[in-house]
PyMOL CGO cylinders between C-alpha atoms (Angstrom):
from pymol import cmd
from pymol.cgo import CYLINDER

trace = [
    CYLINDER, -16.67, 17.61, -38.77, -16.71, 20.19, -41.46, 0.3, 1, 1, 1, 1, 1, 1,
    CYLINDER, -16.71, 20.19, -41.46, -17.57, 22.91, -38.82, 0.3, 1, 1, 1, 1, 1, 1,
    CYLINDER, -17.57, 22.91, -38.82, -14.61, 22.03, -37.01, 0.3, 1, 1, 1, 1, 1, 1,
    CYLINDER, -14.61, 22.03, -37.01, -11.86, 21.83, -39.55, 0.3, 1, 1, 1, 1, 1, 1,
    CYLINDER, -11.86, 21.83, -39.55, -13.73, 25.69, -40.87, 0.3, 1, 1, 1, 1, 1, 1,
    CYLINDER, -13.73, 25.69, -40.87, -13.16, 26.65, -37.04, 0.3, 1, 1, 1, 1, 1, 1,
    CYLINDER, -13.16, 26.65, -37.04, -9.67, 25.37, -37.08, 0.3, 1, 1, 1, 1, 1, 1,
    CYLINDER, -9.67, 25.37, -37.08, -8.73, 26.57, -40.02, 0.3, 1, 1, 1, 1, 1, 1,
    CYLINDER, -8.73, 26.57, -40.02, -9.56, 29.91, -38.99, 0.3, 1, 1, 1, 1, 1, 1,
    CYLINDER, -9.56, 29.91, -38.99, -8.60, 29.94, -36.12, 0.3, 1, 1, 1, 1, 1, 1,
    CYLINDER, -8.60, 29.94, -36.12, -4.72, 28.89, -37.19, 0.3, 1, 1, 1, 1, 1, 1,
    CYLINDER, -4.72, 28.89, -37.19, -5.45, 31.98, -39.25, 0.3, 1, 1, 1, 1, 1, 1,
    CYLINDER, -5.45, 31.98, -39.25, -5.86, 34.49, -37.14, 0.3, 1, 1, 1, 1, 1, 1,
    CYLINDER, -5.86, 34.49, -37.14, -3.40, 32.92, -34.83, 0.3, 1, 1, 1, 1, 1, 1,
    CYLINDER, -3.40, 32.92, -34.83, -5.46, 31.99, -31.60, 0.3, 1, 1, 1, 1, 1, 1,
    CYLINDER, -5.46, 31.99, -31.60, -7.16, 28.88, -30.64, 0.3, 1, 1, 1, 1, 1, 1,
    CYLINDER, -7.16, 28.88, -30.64, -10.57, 27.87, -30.96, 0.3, 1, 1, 1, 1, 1, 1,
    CYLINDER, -10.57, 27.87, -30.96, -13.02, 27.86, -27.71, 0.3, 1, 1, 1, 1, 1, 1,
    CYLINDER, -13.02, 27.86, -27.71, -12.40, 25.42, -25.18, 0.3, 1, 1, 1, 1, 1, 1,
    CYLINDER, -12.40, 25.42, -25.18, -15.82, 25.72, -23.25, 0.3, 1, 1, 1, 1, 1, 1,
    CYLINDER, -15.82, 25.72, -23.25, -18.04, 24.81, -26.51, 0.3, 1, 1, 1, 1, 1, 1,
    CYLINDER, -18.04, 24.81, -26.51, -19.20, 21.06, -27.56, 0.3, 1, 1, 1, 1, 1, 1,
    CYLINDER, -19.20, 21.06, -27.56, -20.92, 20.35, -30.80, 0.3, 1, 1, 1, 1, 1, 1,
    CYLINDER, -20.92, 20.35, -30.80, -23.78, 18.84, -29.81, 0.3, 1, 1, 1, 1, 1, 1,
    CYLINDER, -23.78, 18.84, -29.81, -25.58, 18.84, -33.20, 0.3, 1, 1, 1, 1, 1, 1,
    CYLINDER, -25.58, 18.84, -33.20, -25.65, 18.69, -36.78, 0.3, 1, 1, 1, 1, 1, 1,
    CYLINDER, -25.65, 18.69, -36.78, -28.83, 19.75, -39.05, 0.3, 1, 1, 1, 1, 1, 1,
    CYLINDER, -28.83, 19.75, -39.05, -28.08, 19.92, -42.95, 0.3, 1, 1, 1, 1, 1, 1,
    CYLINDER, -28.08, 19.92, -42.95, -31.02, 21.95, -43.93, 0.3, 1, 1, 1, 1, 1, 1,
    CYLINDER, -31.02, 21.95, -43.93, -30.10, 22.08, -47.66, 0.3, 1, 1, 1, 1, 1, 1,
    CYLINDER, -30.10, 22.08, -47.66, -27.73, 20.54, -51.05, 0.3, 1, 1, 1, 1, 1, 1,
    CYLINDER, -27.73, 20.54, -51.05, -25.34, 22.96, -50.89, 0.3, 1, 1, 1, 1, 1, 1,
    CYLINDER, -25.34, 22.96, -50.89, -23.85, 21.45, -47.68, 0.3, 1, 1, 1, 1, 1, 1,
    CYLINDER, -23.85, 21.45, -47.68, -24.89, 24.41, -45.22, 0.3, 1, 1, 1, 1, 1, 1,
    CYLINDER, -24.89, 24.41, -45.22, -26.03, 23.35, -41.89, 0.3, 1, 1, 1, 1, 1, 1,
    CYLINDER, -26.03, 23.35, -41.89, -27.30, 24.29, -38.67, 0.3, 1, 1, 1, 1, 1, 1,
    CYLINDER, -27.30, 24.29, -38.67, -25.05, 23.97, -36.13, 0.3, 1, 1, 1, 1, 1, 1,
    CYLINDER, -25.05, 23.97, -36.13, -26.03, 23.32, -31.80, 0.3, 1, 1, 1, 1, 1, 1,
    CYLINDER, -26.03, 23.32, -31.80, -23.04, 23.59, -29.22, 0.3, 1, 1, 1, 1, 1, 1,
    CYLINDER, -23.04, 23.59, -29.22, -23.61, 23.42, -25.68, 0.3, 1, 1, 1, 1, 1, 1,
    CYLINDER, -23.61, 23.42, -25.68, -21.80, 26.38, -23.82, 0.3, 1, 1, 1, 1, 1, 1,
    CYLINDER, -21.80, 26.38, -23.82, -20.95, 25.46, -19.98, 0.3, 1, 1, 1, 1, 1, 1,
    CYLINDER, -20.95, 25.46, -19.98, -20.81, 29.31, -18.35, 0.3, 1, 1, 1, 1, 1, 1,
    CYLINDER, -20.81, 29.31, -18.35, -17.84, 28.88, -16.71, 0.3, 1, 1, 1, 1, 1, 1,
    CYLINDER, -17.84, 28.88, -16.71, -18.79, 31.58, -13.36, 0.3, 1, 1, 1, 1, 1, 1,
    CYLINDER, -18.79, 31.58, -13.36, -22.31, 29.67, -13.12, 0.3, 1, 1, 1, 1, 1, 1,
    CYLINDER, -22.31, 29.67, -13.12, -22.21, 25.97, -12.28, 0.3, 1, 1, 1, 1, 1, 1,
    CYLINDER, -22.21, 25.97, -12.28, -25.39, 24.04, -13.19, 0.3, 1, 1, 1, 1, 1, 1,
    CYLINDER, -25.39, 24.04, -13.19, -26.23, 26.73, -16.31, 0.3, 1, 1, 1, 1, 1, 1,
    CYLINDER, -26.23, 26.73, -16.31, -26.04, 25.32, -19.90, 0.3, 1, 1, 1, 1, 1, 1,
    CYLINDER, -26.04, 25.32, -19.90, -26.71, 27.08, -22.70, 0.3, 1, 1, 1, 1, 1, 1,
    CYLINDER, -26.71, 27.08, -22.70, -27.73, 25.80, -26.02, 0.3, 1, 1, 1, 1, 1, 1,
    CYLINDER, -27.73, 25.80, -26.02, -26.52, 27.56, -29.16, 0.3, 1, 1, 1, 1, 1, 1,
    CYLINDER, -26.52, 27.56, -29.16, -27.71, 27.27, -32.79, 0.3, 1, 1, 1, 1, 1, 1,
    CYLINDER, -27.71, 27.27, -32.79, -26.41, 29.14, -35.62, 0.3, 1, 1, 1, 1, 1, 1,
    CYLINDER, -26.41, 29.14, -35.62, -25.99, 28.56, -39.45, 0.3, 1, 1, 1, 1, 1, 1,
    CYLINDER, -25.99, 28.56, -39.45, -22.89, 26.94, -41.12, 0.3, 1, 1, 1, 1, 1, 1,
    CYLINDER, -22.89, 26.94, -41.12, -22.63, 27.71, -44.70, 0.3, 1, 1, 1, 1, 1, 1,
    CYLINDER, -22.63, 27.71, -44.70, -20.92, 24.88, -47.05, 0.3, 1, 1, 1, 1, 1, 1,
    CYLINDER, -20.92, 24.88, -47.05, -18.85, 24.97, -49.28, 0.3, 1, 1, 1, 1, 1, 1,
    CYLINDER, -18.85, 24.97, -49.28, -20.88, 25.18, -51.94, 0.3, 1, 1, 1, 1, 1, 1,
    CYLINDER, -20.88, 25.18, -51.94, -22.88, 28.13, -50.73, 0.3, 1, 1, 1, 1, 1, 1,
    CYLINDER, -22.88, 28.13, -50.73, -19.65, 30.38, -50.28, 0.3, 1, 1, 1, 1, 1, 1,
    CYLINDER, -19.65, 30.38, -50.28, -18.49, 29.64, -53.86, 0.3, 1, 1, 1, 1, 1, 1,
    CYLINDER, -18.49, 29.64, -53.86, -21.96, 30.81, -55.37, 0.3, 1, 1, 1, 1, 1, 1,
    CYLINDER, -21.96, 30.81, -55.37, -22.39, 33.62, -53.08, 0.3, 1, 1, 1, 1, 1, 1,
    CYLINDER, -22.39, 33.62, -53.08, -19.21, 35.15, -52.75, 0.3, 1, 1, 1, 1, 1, 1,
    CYLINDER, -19.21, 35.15, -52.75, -18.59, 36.03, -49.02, 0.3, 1, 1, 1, 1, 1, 1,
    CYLINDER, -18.59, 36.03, -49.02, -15.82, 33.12, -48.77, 0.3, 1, 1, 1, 1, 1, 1,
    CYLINDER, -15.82, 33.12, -48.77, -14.86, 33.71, -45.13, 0.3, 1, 1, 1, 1, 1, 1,
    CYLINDER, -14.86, 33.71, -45.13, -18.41, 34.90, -42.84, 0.3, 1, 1, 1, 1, 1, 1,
    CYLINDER, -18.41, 34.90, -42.84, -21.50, 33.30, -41.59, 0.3, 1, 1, 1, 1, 1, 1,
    CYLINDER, -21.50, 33.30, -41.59, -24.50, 34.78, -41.29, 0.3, 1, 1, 1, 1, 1, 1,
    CYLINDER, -24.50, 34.78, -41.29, -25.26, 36.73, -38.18, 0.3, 1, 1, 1, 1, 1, 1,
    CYLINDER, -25.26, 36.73, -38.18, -27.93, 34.59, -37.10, 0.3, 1, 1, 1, 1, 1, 1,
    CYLINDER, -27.93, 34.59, -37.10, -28.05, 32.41, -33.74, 0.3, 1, 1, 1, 1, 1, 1,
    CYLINDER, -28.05, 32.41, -33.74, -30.62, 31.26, -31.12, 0.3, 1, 1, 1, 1, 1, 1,
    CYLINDER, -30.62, 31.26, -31.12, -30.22, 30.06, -27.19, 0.3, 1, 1, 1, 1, 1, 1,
    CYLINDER, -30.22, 30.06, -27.19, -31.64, 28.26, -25.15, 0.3, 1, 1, 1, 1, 1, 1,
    CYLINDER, -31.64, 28.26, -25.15, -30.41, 28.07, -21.29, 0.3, 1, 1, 1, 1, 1, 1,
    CYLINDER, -30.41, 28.07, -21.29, -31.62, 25.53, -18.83, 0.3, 1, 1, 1, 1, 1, 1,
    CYLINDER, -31.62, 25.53, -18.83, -30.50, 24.47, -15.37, 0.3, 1, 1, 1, 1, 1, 1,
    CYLINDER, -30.50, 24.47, -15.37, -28.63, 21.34, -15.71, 0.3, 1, 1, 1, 1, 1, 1,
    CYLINDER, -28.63, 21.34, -15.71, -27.60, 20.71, -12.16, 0.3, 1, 1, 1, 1, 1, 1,
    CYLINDER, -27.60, 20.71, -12.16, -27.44, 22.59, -8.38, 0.3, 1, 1, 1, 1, 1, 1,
    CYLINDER, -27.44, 22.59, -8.38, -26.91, 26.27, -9.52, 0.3, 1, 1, 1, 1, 1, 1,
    CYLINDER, -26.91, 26.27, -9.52, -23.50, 27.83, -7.73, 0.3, 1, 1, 1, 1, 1, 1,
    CYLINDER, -23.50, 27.83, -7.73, -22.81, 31.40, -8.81, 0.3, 1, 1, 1, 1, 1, 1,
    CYLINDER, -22.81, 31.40, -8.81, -19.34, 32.39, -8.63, 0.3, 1, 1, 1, 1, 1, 1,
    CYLINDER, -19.34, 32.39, -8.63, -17.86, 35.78, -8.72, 0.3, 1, 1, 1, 1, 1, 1,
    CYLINDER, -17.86, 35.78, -8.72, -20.13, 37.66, -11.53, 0.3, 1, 1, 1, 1, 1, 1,
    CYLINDER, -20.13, 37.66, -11.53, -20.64, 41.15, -13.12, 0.3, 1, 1, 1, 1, 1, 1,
    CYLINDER, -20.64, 41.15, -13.12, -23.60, 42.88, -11.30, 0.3, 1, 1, 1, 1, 1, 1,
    CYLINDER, -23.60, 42.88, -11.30, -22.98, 45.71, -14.10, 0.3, 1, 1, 1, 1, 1, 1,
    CYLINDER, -22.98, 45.71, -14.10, -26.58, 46.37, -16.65, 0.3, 1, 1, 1, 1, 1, 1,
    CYLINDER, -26.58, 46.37, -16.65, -23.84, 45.41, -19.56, 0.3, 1, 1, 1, 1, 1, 1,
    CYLINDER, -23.84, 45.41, -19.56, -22.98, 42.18, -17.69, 0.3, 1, 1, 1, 1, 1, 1,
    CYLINDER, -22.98, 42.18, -17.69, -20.36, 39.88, -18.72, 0.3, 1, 1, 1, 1, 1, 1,
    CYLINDER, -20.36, 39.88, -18.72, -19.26, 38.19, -22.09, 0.3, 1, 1, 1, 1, 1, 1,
    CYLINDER, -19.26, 38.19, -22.09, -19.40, 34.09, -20.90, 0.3, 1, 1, 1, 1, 1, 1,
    CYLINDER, -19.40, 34.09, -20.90, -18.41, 33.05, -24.52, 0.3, 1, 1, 1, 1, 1, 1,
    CYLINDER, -18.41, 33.05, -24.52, -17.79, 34.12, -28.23, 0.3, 1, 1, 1, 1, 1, 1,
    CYLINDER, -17.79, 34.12, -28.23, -16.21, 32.69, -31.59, 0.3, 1, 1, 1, 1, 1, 1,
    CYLINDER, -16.21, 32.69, -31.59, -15.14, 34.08, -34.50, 0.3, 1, 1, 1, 1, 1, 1,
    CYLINDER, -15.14, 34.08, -34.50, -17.79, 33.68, -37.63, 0.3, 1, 1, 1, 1, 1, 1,
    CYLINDER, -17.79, 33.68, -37.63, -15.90, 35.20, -39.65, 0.3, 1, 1, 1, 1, 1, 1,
    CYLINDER, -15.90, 35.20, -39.65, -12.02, 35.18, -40.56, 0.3, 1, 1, 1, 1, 1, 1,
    CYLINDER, -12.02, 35.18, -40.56, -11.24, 38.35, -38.15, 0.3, 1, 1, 1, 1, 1, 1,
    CYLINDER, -11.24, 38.35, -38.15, -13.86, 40.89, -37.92, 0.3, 1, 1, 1, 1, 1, 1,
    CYLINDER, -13.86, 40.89, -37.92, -16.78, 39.36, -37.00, 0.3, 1, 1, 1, 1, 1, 1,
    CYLINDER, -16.78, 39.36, -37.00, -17.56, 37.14, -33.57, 0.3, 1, 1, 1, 1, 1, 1,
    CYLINDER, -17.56, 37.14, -33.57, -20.87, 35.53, -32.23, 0.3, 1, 1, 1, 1, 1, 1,
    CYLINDER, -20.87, 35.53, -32.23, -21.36, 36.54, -28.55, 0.3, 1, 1, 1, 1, 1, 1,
    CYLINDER, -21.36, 36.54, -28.55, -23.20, 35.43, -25.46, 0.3, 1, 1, 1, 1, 1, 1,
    CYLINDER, -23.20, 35.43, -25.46, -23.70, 38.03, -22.52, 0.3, 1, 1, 1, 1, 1, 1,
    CYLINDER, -23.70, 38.03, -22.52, -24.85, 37.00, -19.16, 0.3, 1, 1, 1, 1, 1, 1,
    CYLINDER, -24.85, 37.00, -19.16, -26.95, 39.99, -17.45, 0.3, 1, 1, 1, 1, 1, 1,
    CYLINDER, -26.95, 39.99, -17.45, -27.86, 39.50, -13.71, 0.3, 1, 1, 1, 1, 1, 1,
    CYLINDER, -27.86, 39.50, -13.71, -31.67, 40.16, -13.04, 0.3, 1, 1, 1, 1, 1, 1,
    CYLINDER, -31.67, 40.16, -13.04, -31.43, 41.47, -9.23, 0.3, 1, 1, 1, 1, 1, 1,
    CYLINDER, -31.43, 41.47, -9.23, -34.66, 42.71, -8.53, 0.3, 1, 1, 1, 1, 1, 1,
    CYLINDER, -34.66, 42.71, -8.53, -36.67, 39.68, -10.37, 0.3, 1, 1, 1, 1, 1, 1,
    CYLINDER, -36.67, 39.68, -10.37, -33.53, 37.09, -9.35, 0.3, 1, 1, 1, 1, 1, 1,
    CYLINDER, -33.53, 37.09, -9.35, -33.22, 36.14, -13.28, 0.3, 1, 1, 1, 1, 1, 1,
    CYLINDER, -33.22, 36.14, -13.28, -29.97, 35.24, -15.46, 0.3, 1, 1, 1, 1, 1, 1,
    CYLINDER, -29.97, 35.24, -15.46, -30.50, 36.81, -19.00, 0.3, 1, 1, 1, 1, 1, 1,
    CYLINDER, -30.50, 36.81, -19.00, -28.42, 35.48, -21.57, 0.3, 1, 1, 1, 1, 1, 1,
    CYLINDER, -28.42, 35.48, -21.57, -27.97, 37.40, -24.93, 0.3, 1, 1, 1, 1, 1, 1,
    CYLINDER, -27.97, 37.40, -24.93, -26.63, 36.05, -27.86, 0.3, 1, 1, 1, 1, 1, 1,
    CYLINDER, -26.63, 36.05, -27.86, -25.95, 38.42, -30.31, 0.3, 1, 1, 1, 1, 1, 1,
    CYLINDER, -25.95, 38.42, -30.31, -22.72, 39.16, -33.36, 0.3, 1, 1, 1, 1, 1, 1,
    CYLINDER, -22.72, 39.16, -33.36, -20.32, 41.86, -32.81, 0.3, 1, 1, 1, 1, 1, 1,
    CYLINDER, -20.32, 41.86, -32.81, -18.57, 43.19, -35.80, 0.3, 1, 1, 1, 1, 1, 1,
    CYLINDER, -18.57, 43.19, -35.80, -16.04, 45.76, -36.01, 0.3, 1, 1, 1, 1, 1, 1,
    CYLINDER, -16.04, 45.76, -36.01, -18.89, 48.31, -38.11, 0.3, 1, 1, 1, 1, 1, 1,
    CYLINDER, -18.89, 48.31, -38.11, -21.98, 47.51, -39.10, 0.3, 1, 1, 1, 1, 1, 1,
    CYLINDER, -21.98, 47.51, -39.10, -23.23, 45.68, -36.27, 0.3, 1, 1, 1, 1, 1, 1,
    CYLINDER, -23.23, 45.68, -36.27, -26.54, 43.65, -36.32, 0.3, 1, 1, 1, 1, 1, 1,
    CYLINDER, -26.54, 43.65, -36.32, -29.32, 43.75, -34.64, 0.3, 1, 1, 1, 1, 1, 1,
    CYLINDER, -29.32, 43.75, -34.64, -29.88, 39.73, -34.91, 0.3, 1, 1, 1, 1, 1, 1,
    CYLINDER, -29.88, 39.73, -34.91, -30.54, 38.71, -31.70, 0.3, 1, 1, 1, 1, 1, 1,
    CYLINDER, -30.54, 38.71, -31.70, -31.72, 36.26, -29.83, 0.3, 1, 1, 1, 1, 1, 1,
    CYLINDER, -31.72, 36.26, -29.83, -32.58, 35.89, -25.39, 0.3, 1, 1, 1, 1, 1, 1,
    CYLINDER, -32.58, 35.89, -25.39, -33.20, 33.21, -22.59, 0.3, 1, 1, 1, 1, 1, 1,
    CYLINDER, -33.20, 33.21, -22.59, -33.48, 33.41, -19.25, 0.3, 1, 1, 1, 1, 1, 1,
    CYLINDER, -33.48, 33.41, -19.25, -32.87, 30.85, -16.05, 0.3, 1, 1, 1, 1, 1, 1,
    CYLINDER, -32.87, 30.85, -16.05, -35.15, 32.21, -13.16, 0.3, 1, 1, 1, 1, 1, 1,
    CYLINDER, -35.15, 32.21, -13.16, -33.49, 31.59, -9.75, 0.3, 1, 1, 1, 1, 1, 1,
    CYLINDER, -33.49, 31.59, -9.75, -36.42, 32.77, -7.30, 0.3, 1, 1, 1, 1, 1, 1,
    CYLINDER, -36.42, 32.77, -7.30, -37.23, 29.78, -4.86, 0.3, 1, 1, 1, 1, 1, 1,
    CYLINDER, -37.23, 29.78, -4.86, -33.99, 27.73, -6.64, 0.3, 1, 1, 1, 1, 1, 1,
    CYLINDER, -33.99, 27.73, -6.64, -32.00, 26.52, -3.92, 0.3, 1, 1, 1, 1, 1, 1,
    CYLINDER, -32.00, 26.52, -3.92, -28.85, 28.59, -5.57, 0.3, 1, 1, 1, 1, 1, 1,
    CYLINDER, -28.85, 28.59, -5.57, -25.16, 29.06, -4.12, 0.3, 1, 1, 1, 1, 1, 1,
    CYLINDER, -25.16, 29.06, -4.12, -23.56, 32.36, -4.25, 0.3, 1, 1, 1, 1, 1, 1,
    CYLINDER, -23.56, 32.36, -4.25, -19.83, 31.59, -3.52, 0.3, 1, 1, 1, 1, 1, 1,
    CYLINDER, -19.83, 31.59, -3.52, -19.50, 35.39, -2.55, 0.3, 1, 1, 1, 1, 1, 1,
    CYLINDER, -19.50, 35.39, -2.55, -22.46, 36.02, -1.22, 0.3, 1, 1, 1, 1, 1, 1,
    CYLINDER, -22.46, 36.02, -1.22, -26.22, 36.63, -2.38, 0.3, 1, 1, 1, 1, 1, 1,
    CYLINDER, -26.22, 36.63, -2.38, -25.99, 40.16, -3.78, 0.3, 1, 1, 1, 1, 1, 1,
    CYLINDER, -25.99, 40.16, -3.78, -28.32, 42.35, -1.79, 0.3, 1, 1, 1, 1, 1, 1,
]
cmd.load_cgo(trace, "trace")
């Protein structure tokens, strides 16, 4: 509940709304100071039957009046992405970079986590990055999962790529 009113809050700050395709799934306070670990499920919204589990530290109230730092999270996050149902693949980037599928602001404006989705041809793998993007000083805090498609009976609504 916290989490959300923080999201909110921010997100009325910086004057756009907060992501539609992410559901708290989870909760984990992992200390006094009120900071928790946070787990929202992430539908990619080009790959039916994909869902992506994403963790990443929410600090309390408590923990941004000690530290300083009032407005960021940490950089940190991990995924996990599983098929969930039939896989149908809709029209996605075949580009190395690949495509962003989500991303929220962790801080008030400059900094947002990210999730990539990179399409595997020649070993028929999604790769899905989750990773922080800041305006400078970017991080290297990373973290990777993959959803193998080789003998999946998988839709391509354009097509299998060749």
């Amino acid at each position: 509940m916290r989490r959300s009113l923080f999201v909110l809050a921010t997100a009325l700050a910086v004057g756009v709304a907060a992501p539609a395709n992410a559901e708290q799934v989870g909760e984990v306070g992992v200390d006094w100071f009120g900071n928790d670990i946070v787990i929202d499920a992430i539908k990619d919204p080009k790959v039916e039957g994909v869902t992506c589990h994403v963790a990443y530290f929410d600090r309390g109230v408590i923990d941004r009046l000690q530290k300083g730092n009032w407005f960021e999270n940490p950089s940190d996050t991990a995924i996990s992405c599983e098929q969930t149902g039939p896989i149908s693949i809709g029209d996605i980037s075949l580009s190395q970079g690949g495509e962003e599928v989500f991303k929220q602001g962790i801080s008030l404006i400059w900094k947002e986590q990210v999730v990539n989705r990179i399409y595997d041809k020649q070993n028929q793998t999604l790769i899905y990055l989750a990773h922080s993007r800041q305006v400078q000083d970017g991080s290297a805090k990373m973290s990777m999962t993959t959803v193998p498609l080789y003998n999946q009976e998988v839709v391509w609504t354009n097509g299998k790529p060749q």
